[in-house]
N, C-alpha and C positions, 0 to 999 in steps of 0.2 A: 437533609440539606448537606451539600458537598461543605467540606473539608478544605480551602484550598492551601492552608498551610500541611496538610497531611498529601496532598495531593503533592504538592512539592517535595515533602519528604521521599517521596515514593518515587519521583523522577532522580534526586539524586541518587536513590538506594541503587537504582537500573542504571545510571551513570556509572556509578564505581562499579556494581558486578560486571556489566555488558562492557564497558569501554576502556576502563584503568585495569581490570581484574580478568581480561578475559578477552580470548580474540574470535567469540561467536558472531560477535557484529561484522567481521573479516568475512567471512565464509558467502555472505548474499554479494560481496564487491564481489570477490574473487568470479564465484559463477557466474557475474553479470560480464565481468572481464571475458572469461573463456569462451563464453558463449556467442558476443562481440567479435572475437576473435574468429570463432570457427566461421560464424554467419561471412562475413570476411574473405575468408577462404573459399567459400563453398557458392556465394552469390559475390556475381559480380555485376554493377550498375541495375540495382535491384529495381523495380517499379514503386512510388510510390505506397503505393498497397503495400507490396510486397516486404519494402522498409518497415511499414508501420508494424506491420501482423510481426513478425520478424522482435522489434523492441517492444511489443507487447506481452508476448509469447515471455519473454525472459523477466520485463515484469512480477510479471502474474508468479512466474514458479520463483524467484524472489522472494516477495511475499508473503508469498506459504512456508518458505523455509522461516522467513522473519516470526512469523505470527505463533507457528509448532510449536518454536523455542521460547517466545515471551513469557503463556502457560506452564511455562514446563517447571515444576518445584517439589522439592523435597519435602516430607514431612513436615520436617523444620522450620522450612521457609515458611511454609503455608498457614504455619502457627506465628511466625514472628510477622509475618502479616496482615493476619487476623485482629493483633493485638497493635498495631501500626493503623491500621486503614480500615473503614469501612465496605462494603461487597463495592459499591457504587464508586467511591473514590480509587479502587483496585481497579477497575474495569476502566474507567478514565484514563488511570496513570499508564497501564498498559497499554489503552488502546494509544494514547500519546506517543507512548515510546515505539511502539511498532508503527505508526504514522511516519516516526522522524526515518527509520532505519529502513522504510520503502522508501521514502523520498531520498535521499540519500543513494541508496540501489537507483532508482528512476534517474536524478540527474545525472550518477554516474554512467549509468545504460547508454540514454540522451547523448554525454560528451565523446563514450568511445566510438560509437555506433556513427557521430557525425567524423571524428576521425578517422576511422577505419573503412565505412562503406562509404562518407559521402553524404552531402544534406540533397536528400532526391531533387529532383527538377516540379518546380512549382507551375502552375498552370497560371493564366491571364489573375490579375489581382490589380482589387480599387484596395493602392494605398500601397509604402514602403515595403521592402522585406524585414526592415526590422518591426513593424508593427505585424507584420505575419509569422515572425519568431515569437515574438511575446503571447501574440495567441496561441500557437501552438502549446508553449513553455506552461501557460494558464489551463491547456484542456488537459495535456496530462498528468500537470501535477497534480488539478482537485481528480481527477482519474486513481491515480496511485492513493490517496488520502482514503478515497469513496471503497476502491481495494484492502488498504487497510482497514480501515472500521469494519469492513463485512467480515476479514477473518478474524479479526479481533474480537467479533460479536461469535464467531460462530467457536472461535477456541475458548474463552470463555466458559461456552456452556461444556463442552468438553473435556474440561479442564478438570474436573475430580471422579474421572469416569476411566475404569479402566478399559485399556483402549482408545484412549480418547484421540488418537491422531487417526484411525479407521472414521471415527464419528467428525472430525471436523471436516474430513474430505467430503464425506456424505453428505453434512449439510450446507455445503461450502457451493457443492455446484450449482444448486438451484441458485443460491442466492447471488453466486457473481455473475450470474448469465445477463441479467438486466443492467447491472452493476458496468460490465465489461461492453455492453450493448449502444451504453452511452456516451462510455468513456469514449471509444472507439469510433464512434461516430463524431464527436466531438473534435476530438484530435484529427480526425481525415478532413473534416472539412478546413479546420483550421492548416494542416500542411499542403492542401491544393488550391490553398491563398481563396476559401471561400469569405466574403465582409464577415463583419463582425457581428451585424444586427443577427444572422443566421446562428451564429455561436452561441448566443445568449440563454436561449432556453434550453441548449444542452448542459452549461453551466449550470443552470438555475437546476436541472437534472440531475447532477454531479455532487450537486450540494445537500440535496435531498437525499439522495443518497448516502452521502459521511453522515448527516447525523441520524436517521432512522434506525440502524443497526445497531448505534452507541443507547439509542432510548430505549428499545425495544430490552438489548441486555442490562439495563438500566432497571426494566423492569422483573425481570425473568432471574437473572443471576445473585441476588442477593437469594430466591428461594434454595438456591443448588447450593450456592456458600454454606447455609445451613444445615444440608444434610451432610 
């Protein structure tokens, strides 16, 4: 049974390392910035498609950098965590914290991406453009969530394996192909102003997604914590 005052412990502990003690959590803006930037440069008056694949692409390798680094711990730590948290309440807290630092990365993406290239041209739409931003804004952020959980589940396992950043890309890409499959469908219908009834069960998709990957390590990574 979770923990959740230990779970909190564990959000502050990655609060002071990541954020007061440390400018790792810089490092996914900054690339989301440059990359924003170049895209910028290099496409002008992109196609919708072309926008989307384009803020996904920076996403995703976001992400990955988020997720490498949450895993990543010294002897030490691994021991003052041990004795702090439980394998289950670990894997929670982490997966939380690299949830927030994609989202984060994503909305950032999101606002240069709409300064710099432009919020593409929407096709025929039942209903406001602000009820077609919010959907939007809803398919890729449980998008980015459903990304985090998967490499949070797959660094995880990774996590006391040396080697273990070769072993999360490995198992990383099966798993976000479906993961990225939905998001992305989700998001496209929502930025070519598709209703809303259509969104629904990519949502419902998206959601399925964040938490299968948290159960699954749920079940699997308290065995690895122990060896």
């Amino acid at each position: 049974m979770l923990r959740w005052k230990a779970v909190r412990h564990l959000l502050h502990w990655e609060y002071e390392m990541e954020y007061r003690r440390s400018n790792g959590w810089f490092l996914p803006v900054l690339f989301t910035a440059i990359v924003g930037f170049l895209c910028s440069l290099v496409v002008r008056d992109p196609s919708p498609t072309t926008w989307l694949a384009l803020l996904w692409i920076t996403i995703v390798f976001s992400a990955l950098q988020s997720a490498a680094r949450a895993f990543a711990a010294t002897d030490a730590e691994w021991l003052y965590m041990n004795q702090l948290v439980r394998p289950g309440e670990l894997l929670l807290g982490k997966a939380l914290t690299n949830t927030m630092n994609t989202l984060v990365v994503t909305w950032t993406g999101l606002l240069l991406f709409h300064l710099w290239l432009g919020w593409p041209a929407q096709g025929p739409a039942e209903g406001s453009t602000i009820a077609l931003n919010t959907g939007f804004i809803i398919s890729i952020s449980l998008g980015a969530v459903a990304i985090a959980s998967t490499l949070s589940f797959t660094a995880a396992l990774a996590s006391k394996i040396q080697r273990g950043t070769s072993l999360m890309a490995i198992l990383s890409l099966p798993l976000l192909l479906p993961t990225l499959l939905v998001a992305m469908r989700a998001s496209k219908l929502a930025l070519l102003g598709e209703p809303w009834i259509l969104l629904y069960p990519n949502w419902i998709g998206e959601i399925v997604l964040c938490a299968l990957p948290i159960s699954l390590g749920a079940l699997l990574f308290p065995y690895l914590w122990r060896a």
